[in-house]
LOTORLUM-140093 format. One record per residue: x, y, z of N, C-alpha, C in turn; residue in three letters. Coordinates in steps of 0.1 Angstrom, whole numbers, plus 2048, in hexadecimal, padded with zeros to 3 digits. Example, Ala and Ser with C-alpha at 12.3 -4.5 7.8 and 13.67 -1.06 7.14 Angstrom:
8847C784E87B7D384E8847DF84EALA8807EA8478897F584788180084FSER
***
This chain:
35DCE4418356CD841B34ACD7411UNK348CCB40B33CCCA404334CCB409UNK327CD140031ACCF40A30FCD13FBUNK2FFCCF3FC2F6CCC3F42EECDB3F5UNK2F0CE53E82E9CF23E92DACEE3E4UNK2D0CEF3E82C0CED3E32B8CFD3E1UNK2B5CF73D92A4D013DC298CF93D6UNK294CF93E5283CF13E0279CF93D9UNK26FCF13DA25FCF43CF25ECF23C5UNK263CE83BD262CE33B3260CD53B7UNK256CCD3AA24ECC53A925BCBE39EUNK25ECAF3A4268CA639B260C9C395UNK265CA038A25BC9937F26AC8F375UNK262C8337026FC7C36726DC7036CUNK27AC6936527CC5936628BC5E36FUNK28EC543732A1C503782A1C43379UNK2ADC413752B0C373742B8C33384UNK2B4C243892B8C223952C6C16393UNK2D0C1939E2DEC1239D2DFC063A2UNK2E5BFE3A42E7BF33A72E6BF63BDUNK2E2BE73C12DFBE93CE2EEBEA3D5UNK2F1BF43DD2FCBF03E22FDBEA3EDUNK2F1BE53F82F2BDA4012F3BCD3FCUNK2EFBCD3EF2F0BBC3E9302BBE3E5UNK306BC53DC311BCB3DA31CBC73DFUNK31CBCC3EC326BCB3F9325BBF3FCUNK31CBB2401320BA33FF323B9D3F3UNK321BA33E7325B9C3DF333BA03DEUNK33EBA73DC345BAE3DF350BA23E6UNK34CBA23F1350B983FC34FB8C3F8UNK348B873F2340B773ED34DB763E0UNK34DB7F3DA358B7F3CF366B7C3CFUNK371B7D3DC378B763DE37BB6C3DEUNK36DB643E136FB573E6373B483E0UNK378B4F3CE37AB493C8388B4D3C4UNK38BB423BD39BB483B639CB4B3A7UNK38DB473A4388B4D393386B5C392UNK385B60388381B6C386372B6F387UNK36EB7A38E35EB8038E358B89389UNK355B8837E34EB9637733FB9E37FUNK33FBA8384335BB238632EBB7382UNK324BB838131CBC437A311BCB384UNK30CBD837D301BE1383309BE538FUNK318BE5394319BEA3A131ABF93A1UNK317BF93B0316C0C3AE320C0F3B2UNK324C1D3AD331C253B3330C293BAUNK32FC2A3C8329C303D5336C2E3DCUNK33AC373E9341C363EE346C283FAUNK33DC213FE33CC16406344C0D3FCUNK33AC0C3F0340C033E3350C033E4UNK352C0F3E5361C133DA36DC0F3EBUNK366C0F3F836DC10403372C03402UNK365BF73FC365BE93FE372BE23F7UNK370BE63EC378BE63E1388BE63E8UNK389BF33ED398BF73F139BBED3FBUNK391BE8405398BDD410399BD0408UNK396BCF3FD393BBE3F539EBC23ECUNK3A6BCF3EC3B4BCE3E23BDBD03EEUNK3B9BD13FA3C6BD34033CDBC4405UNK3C3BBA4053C8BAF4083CDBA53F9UNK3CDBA93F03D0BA43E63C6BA13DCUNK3BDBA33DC3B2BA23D13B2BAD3C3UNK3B0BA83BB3B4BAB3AE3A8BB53A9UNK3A7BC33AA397BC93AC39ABCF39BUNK391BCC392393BD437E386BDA37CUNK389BE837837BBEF37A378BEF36BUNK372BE436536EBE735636BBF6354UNK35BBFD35C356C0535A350C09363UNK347C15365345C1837333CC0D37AUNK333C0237032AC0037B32FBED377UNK33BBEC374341BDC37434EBDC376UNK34FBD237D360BCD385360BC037FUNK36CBBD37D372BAE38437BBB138DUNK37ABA339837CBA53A5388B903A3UNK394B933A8397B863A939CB7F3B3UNK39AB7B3B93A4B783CB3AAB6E3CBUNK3B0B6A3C13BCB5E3BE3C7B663C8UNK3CFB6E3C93D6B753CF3D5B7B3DCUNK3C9B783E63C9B7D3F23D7B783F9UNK3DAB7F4033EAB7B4053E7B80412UNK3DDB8341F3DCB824263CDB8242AUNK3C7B7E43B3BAB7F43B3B4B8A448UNK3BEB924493C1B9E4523BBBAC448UNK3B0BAF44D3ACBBC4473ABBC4451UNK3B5BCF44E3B3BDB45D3B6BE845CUNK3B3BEA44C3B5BFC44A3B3C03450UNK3B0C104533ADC1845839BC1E44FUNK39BC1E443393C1F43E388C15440UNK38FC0943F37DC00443375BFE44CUNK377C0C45836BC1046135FC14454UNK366C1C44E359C2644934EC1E448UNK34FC11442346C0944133CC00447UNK337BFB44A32BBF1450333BE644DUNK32EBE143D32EBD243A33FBD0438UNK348BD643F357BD043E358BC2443UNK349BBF44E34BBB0450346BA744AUNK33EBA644033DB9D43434BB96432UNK353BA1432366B9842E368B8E436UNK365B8D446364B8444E35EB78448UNK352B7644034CB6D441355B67434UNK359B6C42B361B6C41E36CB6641FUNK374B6B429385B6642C37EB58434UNK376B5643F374B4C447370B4243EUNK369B47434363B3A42D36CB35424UNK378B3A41E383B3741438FB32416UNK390B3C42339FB3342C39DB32439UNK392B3244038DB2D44C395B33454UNK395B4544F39FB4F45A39AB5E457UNK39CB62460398B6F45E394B79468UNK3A0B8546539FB9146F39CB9C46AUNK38EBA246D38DBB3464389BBA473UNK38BBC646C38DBD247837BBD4479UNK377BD4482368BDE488361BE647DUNK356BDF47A34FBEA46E34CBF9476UNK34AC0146E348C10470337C0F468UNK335C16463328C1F45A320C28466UNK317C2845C30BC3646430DC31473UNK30DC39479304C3A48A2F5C3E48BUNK2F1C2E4852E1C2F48B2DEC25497UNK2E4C1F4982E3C144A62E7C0B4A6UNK2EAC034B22EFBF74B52EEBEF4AAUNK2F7BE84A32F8BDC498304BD549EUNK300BCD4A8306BC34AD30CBB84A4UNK315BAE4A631EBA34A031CB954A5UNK317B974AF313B8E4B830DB814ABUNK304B874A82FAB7A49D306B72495UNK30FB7A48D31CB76488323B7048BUNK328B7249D332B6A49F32AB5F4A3UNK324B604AB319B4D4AF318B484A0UNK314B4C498316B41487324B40487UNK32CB4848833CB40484342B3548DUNK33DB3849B33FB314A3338B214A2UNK32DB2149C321B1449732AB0D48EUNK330B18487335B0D476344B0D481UNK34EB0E487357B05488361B1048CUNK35EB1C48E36BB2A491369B2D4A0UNK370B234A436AB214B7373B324BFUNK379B374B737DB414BC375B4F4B8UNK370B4D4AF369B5B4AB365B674B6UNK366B704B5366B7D4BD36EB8A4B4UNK36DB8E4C3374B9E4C0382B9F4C7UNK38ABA54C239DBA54C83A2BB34C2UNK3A8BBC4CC3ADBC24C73AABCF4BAUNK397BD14BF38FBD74B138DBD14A6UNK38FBC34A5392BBB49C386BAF49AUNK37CBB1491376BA1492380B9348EUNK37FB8C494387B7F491384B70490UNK385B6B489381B5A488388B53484UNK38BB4A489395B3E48438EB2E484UNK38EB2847B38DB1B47E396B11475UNK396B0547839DAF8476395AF446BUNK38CAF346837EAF2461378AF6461UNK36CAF945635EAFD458357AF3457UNK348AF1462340AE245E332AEA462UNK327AE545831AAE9456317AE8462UNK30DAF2469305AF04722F7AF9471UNK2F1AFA47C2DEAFC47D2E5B07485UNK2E0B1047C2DEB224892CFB27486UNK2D2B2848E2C4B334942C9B42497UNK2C2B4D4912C9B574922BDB5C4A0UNK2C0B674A52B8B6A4B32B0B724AFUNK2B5B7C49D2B0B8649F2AEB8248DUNK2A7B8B4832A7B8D4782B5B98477UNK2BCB8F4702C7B9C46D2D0B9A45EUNK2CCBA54552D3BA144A2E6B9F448UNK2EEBA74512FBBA544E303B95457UNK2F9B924652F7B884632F7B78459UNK2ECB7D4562E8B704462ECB74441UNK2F2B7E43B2FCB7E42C30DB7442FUNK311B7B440320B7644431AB69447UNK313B60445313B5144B30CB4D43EUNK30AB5043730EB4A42731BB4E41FUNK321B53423332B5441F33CB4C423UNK335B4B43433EB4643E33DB3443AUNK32DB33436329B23430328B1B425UNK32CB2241E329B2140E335B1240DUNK341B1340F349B08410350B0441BUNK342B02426348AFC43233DAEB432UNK347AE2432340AD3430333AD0435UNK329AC942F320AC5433314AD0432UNK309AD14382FDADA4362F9AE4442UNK2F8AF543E2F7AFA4482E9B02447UNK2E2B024522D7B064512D3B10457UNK2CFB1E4582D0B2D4572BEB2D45CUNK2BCB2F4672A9B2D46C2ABB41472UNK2A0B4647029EB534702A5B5C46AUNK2A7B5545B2AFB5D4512A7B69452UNK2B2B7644C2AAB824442A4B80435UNK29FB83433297B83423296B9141CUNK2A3B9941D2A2BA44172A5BA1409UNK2A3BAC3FE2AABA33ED2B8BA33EFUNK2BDBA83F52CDBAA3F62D2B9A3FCUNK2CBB964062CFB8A4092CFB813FCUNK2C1B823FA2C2B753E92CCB7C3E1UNK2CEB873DC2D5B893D32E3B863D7UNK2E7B813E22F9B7E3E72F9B6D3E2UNK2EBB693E92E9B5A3E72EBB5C3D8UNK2DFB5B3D32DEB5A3C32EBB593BBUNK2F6B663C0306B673BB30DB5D3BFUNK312B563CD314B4D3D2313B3F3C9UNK308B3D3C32FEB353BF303B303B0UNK302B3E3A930CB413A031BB3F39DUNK321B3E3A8331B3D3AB333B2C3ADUNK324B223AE328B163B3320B103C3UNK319B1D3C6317B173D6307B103D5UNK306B073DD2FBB013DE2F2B0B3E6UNK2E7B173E72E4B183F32D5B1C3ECUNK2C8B173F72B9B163F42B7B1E402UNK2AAB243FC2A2B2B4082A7B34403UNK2B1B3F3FF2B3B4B40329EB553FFUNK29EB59406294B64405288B5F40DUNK289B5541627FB4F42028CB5042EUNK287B4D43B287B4E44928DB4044CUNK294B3644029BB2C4412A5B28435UNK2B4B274372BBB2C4282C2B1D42EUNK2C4B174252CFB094252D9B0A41BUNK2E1B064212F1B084182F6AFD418UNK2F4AF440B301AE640D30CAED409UNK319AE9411327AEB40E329AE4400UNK334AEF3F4337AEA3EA34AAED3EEUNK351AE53E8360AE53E6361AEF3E2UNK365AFE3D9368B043D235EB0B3CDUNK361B193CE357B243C535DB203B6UNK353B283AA35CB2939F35AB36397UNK35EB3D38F35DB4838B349B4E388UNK345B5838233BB5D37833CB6A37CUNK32FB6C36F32DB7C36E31FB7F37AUNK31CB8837730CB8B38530BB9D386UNK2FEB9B3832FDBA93822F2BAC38EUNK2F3BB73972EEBB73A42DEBBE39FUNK2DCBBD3A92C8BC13AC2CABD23A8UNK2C1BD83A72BABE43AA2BCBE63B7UNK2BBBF53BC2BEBF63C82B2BFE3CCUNK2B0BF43D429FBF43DC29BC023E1UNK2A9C0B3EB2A9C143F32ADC213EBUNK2B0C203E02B2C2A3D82A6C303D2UNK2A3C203CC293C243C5286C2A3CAUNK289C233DB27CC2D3E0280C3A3E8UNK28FC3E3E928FC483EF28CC523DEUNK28DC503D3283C593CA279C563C6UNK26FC4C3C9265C4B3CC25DC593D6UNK262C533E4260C623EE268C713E5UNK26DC6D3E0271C7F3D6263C803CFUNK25AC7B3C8253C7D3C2245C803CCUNK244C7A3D923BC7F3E523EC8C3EAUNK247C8F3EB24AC953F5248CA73E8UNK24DCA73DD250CB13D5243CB33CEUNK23BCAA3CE22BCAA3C5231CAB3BAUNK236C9D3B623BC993A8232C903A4UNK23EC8E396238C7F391247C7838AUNK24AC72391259C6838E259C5938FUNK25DC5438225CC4837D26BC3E381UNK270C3538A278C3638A27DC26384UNK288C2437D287C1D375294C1037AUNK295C0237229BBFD37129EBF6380UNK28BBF138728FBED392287BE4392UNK286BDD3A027DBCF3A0273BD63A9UNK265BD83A125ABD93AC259BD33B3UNK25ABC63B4252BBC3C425FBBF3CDUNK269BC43CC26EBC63D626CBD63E0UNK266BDD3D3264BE83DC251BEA3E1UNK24CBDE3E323FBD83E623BBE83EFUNK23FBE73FC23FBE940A23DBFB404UNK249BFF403249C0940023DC113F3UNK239C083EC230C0C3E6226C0F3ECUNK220C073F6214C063F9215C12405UNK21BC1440C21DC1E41621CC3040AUNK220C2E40221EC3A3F820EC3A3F3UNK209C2D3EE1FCC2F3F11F3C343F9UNK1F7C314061EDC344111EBC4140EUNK1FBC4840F1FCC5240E1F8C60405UNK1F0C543FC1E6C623F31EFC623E3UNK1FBC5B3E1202C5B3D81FCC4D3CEUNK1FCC503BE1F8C463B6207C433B9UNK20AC313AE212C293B020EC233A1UNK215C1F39B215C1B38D21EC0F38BUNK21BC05387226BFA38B22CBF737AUNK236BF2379237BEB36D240BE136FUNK248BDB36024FBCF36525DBD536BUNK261BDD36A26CBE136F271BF1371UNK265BF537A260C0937A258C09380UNK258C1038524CC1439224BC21391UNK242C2839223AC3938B233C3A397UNK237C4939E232C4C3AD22DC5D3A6UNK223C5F3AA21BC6F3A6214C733B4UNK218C7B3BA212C853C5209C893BBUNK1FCC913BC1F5C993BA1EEC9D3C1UNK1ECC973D11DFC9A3D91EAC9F3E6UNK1E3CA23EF1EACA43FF1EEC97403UNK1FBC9640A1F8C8B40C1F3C8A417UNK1F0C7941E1ECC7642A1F3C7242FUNK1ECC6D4411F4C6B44C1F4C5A446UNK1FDC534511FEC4644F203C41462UNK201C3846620FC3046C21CC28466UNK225C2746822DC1D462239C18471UNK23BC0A46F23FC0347624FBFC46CUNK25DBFF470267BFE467266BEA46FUNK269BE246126BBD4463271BCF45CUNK278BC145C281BBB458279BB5445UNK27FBB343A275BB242E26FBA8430UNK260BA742925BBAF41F258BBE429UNK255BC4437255BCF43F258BDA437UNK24FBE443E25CBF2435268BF243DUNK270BF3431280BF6436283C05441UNK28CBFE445291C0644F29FC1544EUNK29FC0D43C2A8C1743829FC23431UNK28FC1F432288C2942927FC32435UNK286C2E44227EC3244A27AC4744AUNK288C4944B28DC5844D286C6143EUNK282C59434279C5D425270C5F427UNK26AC5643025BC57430256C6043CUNK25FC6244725CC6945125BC7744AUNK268C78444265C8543F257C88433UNK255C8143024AC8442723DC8642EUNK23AC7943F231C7F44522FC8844BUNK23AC9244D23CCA044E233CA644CUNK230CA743D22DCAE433219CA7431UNK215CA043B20AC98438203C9C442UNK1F3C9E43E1E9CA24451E6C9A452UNK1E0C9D45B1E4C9646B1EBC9246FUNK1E7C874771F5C824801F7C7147CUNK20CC7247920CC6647A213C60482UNK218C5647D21FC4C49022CC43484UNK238C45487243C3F48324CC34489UNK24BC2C48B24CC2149725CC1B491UNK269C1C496273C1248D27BC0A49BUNK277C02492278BF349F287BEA49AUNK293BF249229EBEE4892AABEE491UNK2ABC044902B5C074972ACC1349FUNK2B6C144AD2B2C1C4B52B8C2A4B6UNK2C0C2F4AB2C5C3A4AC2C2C4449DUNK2B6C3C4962B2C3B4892A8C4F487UNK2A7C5249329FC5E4942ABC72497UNK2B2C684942BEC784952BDC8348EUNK2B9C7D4802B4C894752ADC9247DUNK2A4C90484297C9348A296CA3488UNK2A0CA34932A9CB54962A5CB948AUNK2B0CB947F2B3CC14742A3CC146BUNK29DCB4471290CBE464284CC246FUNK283CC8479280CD1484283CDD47EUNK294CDC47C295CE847928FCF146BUNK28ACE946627FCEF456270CE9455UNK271CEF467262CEF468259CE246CUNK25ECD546E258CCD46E253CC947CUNK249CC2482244CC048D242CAF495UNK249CB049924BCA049C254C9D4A7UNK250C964B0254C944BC258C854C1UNK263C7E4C5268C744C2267C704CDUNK260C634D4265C5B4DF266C4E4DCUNK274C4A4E527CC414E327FC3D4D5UNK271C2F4D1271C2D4C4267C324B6UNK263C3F4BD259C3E4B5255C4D4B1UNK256C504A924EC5E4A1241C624A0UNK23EC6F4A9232C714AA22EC7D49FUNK227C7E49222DC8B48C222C90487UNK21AC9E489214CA5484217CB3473UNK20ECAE46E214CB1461214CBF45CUNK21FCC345621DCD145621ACD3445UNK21ACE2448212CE6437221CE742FUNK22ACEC43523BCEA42C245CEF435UNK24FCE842C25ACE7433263CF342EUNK269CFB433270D09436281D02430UNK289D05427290D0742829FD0C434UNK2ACD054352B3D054402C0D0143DUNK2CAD034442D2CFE4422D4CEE451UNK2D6CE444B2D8CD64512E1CCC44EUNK2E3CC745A2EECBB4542EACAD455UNK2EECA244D2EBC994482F4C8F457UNK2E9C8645F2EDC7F4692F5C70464UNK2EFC6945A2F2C644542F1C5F445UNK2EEC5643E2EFC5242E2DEC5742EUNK2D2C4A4332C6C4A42F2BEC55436UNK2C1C5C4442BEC684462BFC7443AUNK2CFC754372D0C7E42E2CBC82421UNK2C3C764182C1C744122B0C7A410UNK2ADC7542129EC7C42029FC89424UNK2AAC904262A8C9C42B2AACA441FUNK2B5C9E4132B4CA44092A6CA7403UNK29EC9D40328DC9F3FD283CA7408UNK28BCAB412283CB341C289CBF411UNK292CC3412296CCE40C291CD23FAUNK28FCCB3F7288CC93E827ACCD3ECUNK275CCA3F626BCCD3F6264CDD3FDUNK26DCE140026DCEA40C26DCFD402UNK268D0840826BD13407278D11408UNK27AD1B3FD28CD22401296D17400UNK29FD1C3FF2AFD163FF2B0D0F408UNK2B9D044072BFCFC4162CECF8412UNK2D6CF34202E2CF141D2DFCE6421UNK2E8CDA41F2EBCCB4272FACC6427UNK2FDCCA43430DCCB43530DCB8432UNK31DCB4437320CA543A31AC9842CUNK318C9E420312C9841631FC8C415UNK325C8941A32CC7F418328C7541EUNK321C74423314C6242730DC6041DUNK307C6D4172FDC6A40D307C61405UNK30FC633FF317C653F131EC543F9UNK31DC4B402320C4240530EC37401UNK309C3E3FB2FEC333F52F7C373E9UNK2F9C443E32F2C4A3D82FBC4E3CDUNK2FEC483C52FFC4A3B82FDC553B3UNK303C643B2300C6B3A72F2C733AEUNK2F2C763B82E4C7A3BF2DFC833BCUNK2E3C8C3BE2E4C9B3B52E1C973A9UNK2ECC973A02E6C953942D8C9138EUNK2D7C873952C8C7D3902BCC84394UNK2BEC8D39F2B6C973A62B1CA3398UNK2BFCA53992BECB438D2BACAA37CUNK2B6C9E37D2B6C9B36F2A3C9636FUNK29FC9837E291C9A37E28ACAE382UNK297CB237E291CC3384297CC838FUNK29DCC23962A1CC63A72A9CD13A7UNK2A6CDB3AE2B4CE63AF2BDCE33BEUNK2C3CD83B62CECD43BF2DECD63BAUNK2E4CD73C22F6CD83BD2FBCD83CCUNK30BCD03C2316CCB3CF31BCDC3CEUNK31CCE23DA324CEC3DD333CEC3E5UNK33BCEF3E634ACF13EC34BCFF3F3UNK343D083EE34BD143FA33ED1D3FAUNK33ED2B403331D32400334D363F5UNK33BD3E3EC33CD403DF336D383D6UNK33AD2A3D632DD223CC321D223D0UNK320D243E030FD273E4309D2F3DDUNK30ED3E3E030AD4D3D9304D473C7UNK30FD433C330BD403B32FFD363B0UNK303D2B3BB2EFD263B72E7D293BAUNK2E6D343C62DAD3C3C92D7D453C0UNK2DED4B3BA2DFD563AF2DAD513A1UNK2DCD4339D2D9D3C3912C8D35393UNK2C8D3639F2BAD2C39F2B0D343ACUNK2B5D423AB2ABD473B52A6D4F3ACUNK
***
């Protein structure tokens, strides 16, 4: 079984270069069918979710051509059914974006139950009441099956109950060519939402608002082909961002959109870390201890909820006491355990992280609960005395690009291992 061999105490210094978002990704992905032209890709990442999405958009007949690693054309002239029910498209979350894709193209559509991480309740509910608004009077669940059917699609006024991004991405798929005008009130405003719009937009669709708390969509007849190259990925960028806190670096990370990683900047501030902005790089340098903060996880501009488990672990490592409050998902604190077990002090009720900061983190073997946990526990272990193991690296490797690598290409003594025998040899090479 794979697993991530470390040895911390070293200080990551360098640039890296950051991949394409794979939450924008995965709706565009879906949004791409919806034509019967051809769709050129760019900046997508090779991540496992990616490559899962892919396989359920060629199970049904879509036409998937991998130029190169990080560009497709994608063509769905050929869908030949609107039944998606692999066995494989649990692994994922956004398998119901397809819903909003097939519903909005042939006003049908059955995919099987998203899967992804187990961090909490991500209910469907918001999804099906919009399908149900625009004209799919049957929408629900059958059989482990989401399903919708309608006669038509016709513009209507939703109100969502809650801020929810997979939500507003599936009811601009689902609306993009359903007649008349539909209007989206407590949209999400993450960049992933605009960047689906923006693509959409690109393909032919009329739709305004995306990145405000009110999105309108006039129905157009027909998508039509282009090319689109996706965002920087927000969560990538700042989980090495926190590599450079957490290790008393200094890493530049490159080929991203500052104002989207606003939030996260300024929380690295508090935290005693400079912050260097440019037009498209952002330069994070520990030098001092860090400090305590509160942080409260919120819907954007908020800090993200996927950068939650980065920053906890960094307050770890930060003088007094801080308070971690995530108001997203409720099962978002699992990691907890495994970095306990390398010494850390922090005590969890209900929603909220109570954490007293220690002088360092010890070295351990731990396993990865899910993708953005894993990710910070990898930087717990960079940071830490001694060696660590992190079993289950196959979450991580469902959102990171080359993680390791880009790790070891700022210093990190990291490596994918397979057996204790490869263990023995990187302890031997880098002890």
């Amino acid at each position: 079984m794979k697993q991530y061999a470390i040895k911390g105490g070293s200080a990551l210094v360098g640039e890296v270069e950051i991949g394409g978002a794979k939450n924008a990704a995965l709706g565009i992905l879906a949004a791409s069918i919806m034509t019967d032209e051809t769709v050129k890709i760019e900046n997508i990442p090779d991540v496992r979710d990616i490559n899962v999405m892919i396989q359920a958009m060629e199970s049904i007949g879509v036409l998937v051509e991998r130029i190169d690693r990080h560009t497709i054309s994608v063509n769905g002239r050929n869908i030949h059914t609107q039944v998606v029910d692999g066995d494989y498209i649990n692994r994922i979350r956004a398998s119901y974006y397809l819903v909003g894709a097939l519903l909005g193209k042939y006003h049908s559509a059955e995919v099987k139950l998203p899967g992804g991480c187990n961090i909490g309740t991500r209910a469907i509910d918001q999804h099906l009441k919009g399908f149900k608004a625009l004209g799919a009077k049957d929408a629900g669940v059958a059989y482990g099956n989401i399903v919708a059917h309608a006669d038509a699609l016709k513009g209507a006024h939703i109100y969502l109950d809650m801020v929810t991004v997979g939500a507003t991405i599936n009811l601009l798929l689902a609306s993009v060519m359903a007649e008349g005008m539909t209007i989206i009130e407590n949209a999400a405003k993450e960049p992933h939402v605009v960047d689906v719009a923006n693509f959409l937009n690109c393909m032919g669709a009329n739709i305004k608002g995306a990145g405000t708390d009110v999105i309108r969509v006039r129905g157009v007849e027909r998508l039509h082909g282009t090319e689109y190259a996706i965002i920087p990925d927000q969560i990538e960028a700042g989980t090495f961002m926190f590599a450079a806190a957490l290790t008393k670096g200094d890493v530049t990370v490159k080929s991203v959109i500052p104002k989207h990683l606003e939030s996260i900047s300024a929380k690295l501030l508090e935290i005693g870390c400079e912050v260097e902005e440019s037009d498209d790089a952002v330069r994070v340098v520990a030098s001092k201890p860090l400090e305590h903060t509160h942080v409260k996880t919120l819907p954007y501009p908020g800090f993200p909820t996927d950068m939650q488990p980065q920053i906890t672990v960094a307050l770890g490592l930060a003088q007094g006491t801080s308070i971690v409050t995530e108001s997203i998902f409720e099962n978002r604190f699992k990691y907890v355990d495994e970095l306990t077990r390398m010494g850390a002090s922090i005590k969890v009720e209900s929603s909220t992280a109570i954490i007293e900061g220690v002088n360092k983190y010890l070295g351990a073997s731990i396993t990865a609960p899910d993708l953005r946990a894993g990710a910070a526990l990898v930087l717990a272990a960079l940071s830490a005395d001694g060696f660590s193991t992190i079993d289950d690296i196959e979450y991580i490797e469902r959102g990171y690009e080359d993680f390791d690598v880009k790790l070891q290409s700022l210093g990190a003594a990291i490596e994918v291992v397979e057996n204790d025998r490869d263990l023995q040899k990187f302890k031997l090479r880098v002890g």
